[in-house]
C-alpha positions as a printed Julia matrix, in Angstrom:
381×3 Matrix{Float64}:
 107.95   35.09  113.21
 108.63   38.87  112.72
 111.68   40.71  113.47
 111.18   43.05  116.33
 111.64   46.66  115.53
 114.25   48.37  116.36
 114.05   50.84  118.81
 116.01   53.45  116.53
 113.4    52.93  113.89
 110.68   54.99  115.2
 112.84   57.53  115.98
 114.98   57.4   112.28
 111.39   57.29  110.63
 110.33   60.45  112.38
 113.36   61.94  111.82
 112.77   60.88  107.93
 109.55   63.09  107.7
 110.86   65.69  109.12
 113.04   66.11  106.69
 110.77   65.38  103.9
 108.36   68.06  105.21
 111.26   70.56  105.28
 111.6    69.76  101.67
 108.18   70.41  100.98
 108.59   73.84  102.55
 111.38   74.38  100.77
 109.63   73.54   97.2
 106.5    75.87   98.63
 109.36   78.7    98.96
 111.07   78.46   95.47
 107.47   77.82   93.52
 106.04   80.98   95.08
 109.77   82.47   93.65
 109.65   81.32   90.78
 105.82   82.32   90.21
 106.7    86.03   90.73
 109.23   85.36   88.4
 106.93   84.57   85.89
 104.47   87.03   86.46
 107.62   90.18   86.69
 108.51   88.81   82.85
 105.01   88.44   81.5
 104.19   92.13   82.84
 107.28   93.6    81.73
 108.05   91.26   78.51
 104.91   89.88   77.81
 106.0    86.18   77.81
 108.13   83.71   80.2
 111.94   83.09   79.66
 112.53   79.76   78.36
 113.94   77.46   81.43
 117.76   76.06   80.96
 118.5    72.43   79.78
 117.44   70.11   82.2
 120.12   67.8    82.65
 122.92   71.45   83.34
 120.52   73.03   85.08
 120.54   70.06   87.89
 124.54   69.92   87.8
 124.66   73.9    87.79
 122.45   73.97   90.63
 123.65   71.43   92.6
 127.09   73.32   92.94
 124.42   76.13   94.04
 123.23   74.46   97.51
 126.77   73.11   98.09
 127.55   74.57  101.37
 124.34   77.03  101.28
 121.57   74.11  102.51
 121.63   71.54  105.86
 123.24   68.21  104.05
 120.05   66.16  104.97
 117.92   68.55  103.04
 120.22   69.41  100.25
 120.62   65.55   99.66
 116.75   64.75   99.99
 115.79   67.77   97.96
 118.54   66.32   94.78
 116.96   62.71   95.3
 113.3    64.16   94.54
 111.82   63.06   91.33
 111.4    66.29   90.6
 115.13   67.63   91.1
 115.34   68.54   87.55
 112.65   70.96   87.6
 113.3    72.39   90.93
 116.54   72.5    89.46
 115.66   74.38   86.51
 113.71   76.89   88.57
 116.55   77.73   90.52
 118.75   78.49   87.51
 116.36   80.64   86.11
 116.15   82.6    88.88
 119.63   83.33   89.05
 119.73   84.11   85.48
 117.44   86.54   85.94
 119.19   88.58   88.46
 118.29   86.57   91.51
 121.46   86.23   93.76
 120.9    82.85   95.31
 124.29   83.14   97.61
 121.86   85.37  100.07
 118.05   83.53   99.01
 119.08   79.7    99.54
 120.46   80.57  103.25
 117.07   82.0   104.15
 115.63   79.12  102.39
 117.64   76.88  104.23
 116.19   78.59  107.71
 113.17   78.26  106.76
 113.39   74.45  106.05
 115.6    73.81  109.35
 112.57   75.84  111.47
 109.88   73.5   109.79
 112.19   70.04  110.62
 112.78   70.66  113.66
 109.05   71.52  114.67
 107.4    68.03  112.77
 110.73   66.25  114.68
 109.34   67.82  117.68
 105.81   66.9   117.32
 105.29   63.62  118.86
 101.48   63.28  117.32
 100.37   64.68  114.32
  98.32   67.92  115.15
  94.54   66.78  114.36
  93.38   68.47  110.77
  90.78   70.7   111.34
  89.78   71.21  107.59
  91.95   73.08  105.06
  89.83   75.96  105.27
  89.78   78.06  101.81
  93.53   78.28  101.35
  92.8    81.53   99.15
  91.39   83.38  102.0
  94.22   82.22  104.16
  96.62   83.6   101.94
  95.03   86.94  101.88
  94.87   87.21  105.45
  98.5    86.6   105.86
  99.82   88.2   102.8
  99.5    92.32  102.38
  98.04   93.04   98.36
 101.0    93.63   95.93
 103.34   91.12   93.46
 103.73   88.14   95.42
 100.27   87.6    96.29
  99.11   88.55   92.84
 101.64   86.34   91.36
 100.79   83.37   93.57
  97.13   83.37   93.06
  97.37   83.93   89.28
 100.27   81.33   88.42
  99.1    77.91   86.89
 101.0    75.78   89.95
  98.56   77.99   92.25
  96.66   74.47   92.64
  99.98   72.59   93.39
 100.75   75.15   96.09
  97.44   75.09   97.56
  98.06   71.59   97.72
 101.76   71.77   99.74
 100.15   74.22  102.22
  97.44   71.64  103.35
 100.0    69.01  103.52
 102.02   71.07  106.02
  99.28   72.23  107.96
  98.08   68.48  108.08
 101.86   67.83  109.65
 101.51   70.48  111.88
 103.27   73.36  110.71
 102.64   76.48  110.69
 101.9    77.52  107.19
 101.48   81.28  107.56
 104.81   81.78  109.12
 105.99   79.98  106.33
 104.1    82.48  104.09
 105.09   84.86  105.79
 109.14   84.29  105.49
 108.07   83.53  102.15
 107.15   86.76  101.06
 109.87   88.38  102.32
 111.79   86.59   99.9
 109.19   87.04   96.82
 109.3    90.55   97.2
 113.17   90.29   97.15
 112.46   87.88   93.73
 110.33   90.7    92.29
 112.78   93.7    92.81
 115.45   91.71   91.46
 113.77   90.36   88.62
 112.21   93.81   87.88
 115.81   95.22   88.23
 116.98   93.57   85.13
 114.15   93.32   83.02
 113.47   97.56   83.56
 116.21   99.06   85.23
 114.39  101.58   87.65
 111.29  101.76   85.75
 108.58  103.46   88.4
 105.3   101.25   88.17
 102.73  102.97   86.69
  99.39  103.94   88.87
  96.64  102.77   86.48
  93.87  104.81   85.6
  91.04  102.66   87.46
  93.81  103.28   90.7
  93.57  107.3    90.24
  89.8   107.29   89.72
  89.0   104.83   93.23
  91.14  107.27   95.16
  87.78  108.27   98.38
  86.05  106.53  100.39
  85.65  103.38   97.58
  89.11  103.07   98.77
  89.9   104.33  102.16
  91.42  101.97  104.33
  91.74   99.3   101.61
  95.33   97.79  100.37
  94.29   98.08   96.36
  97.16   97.58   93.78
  98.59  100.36   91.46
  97.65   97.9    88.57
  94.53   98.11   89.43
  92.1    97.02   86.33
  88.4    97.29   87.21
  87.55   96.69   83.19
  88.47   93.25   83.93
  86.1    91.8    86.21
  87.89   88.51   86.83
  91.4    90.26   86.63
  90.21   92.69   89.48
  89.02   89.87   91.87
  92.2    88.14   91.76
  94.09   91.85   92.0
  92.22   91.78   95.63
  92.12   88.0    96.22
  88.39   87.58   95.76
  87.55   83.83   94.8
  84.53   83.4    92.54
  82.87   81.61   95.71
  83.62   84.59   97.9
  82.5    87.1    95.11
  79.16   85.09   94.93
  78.99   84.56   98.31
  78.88   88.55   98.85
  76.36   89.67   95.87
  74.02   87.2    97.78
  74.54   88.8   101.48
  73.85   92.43   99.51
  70.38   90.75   97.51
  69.65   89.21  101.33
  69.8    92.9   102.7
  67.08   94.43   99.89
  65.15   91.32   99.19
  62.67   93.89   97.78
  65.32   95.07   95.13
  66.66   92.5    93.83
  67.48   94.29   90.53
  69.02   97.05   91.69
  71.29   94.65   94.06
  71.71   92.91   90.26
  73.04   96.25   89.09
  75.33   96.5    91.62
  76.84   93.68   91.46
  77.47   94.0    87.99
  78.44   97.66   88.68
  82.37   98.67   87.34
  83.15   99.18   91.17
  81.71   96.07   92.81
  85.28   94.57   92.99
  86.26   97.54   95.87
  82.88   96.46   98.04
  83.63   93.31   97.67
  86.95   93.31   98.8
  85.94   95.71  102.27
  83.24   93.28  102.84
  86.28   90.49  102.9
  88.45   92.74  104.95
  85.63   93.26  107.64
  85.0    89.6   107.7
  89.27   88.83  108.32
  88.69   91.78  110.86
  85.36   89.85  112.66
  82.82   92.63  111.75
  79.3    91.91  110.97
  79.05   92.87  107.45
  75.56   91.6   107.37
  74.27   94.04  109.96
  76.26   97.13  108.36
  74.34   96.38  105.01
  70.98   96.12  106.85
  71.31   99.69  106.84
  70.69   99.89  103.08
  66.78   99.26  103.92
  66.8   102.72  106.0
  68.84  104.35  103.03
  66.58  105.48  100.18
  68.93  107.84   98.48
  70.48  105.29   95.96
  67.05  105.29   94.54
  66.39  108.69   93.89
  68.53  110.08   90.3
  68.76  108.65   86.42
  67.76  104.9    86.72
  70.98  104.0    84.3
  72.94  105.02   87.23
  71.07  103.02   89.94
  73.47  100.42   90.26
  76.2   102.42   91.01
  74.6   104.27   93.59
  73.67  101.43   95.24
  77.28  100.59   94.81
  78.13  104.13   96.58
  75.54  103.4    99.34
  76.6   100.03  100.04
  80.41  100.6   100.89
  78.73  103.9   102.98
  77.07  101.54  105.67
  79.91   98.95  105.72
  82.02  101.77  106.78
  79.63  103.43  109.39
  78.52  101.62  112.54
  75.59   99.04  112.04
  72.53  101.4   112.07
  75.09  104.6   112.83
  75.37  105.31  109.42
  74.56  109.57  108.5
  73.05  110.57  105.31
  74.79  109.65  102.84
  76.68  112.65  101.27
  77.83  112.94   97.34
  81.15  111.13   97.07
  84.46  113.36   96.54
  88.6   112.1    95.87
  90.54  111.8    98.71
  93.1   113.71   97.75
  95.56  112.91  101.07
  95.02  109.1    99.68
  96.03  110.19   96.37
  99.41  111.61   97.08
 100.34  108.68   99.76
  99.47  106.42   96.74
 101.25  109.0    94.08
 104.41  107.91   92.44
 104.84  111.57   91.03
 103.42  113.7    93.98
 105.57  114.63   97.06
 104.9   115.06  100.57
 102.37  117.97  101.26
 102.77  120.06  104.48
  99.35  118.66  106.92
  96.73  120.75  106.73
  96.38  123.74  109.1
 100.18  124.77  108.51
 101.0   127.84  107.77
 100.78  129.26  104.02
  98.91  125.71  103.46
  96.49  125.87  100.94
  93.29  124.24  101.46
  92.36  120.94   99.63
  89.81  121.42   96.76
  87.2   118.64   97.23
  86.56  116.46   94.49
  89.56  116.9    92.87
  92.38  114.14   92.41
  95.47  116.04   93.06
  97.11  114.69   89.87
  94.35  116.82   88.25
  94.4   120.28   90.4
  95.13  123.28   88.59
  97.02  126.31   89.28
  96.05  129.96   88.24
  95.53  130.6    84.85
  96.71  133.28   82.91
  94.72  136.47   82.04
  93.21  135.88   78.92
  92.25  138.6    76.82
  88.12  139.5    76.95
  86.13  136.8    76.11
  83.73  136.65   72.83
């Protein structure tokens, strides 16, 4: 004969889960912390900072979340098998330069909002596929250090994997994110604080020369490296599926070109078109009808072949930002230079253009690289 179950034992069981998925969110929070982290010390230092002693770390940080965590979290989250390395994390984070007094409240928010909303939800909310979790997290996140940090870290699988658990319990993982990188970005300044006290971040060189319409209206990162295929695509959150995925929409469009479309592809600047083609997808635009237009558009064709592919390059992100089929002639590419000093770490504000005593803009010209007027030089030879 079996006992009957109590009635509070639904109801404590529920209540269990709940706070076991607040956990989770709360482990999703400090390993997307402690991954910019890791990225602001290998950029600036070149390696990681060793993480404290275990066995300190998990008494040092245990006096941390006294008081600064919900007691049913704080006590589930010490209980976890893996309390010493969460443990460690947290440390390390305050050791370099993270003030955990104002991050572990927000934490703890975050954690409360996510337990109370599995609590609430008397089924679980049917899974509807974890989608491509890398997509997701572009779509939520704006381009910069957390992202960057998140999809490059070695636990990027492991947080992949927390983010379809939640979403299988019915929370909602991309206000999570959201919160989330709020709080990264906070990790990043303060990390970058001590390891390079007020050191500017440098515009890279691949950054200056995309400035036009390779770049208009696209979030790219200062860091920018365009030399390294794979390192761009994960600067702009293009999966190798995605990537592939796109070279095979542009041979689809000139099925009579398939070389060229090759070229392209392998062209220095393919990363840019393939990150607009991903930004008109998030944005529900038909990038397979703007690049229809390529068949109508015979100008790529015409100039040195070694250059072909990166005309083709030029052509492509010209119908993918026209109208399908609205697309004018394509005209020879110039810098934008209003991009360039928005994106210019060394170039003020500019009065708009039209004021008076305003100089016009000189087209093709990055305005890191205008000139003023030269001296008089004596007669020339």
């Amino acid at each position: 004969m079996t006992t009957p179950e109590s009635p509070g034992e639904p109801f404590a069981e529920a209540a269990g889960e709940a706070v076991q998925t607040a956990v989770m969110s709360v482990k999703l929070v400090m390993a997307i912390a402690d991954a910019v982290r890791r990225h602001q010390q290998r950029q600036k230092k070149g390696a990681e900072e060793e993480l404290p002693p275990a066995e300190q770390a998990k008494e040092d940080a245990k006096a941390e979340l006294k008081d600064l965590l919900p007691a049913d979290i704080s006590m589930a989250l010490t209980a976890g098998a893996d309390w010493p390395q969460l443990a460690q994390q947290l440390m390390a984070l305050k050791k370099a330069g993270v003030d955990l007094e104002q991050l572990l409240p927000r934490v703890g928010e975050i954690a409360v909002t996510v337990r109370d909303q599995v609590a609430a939800n008397a089924e679980r909310v049917a899974k509807e596929g974890t989608g491509e979790w890398e997509r997701m997290l572009r779509e939520t996140l704006p381009a910069g250090p957390v992202r960057e940090a998140i999809l490059s870290s070695p636990t990027w699988p492991d947080i992949a994997a927390t983010m379809a658990k939640l979403d299988e319990r019915g929370v909602d993982v991309r206000k999570i994110l959201a919160s989330a990188h709020d709080e990264g970005l906070g990790v990043d300044q303060a990390v970058a604080k001590v390891l390079a006290a007020g050191e500017a971040p440098t515009t890279s060189r691949d950054a200056l020369l995309a400035w036009g319409p390779l770049t208009d209206g696209l979030d790219v990162p200062k860091e920018l490296d365009l030399n390294d295929r794979e390192r761009a695509l994960k600067q702009l959150a293009i999966s190798p599926q995605e990537n592939s995925r796109y070279a095979r929409m542009l041979k689809d469009a000139l099925p009579d070109h398939a070389r060229e479309a090759d070229l392209a592809v392998t062209a220095k600047q393919w990363p840019l078109v393939a990150a607009r083609m991903a930004k008109m997808e998030s944005e529900g635009k038909p990038v397979a009808e703007h690049l229809a237009g390529l068949a109508k558009d015979a100008s790529w064709r015409d100039g040195p072949n070694p250059q072909i592919g990166s005309r083709l390059v030029q052509a492509t992100n010209h119908v993918l930002r026209h109208a399908p089929g609205e697309a004018p002639p394509a005209v020879r590419p110039t810098v934008s230079t209003t991009a360039a000093r928005l994106q210019s770490t060394t170039v003020g504000p500019t009065k708009a253009p039209g004021a008076k005593g305003s100089a016009p803009a000189v087209a093709g010209v990055a305005a890191h690289r205008e000139v003023g007027p030269v001296a008089k030089q004596g007669k020339s030879r």
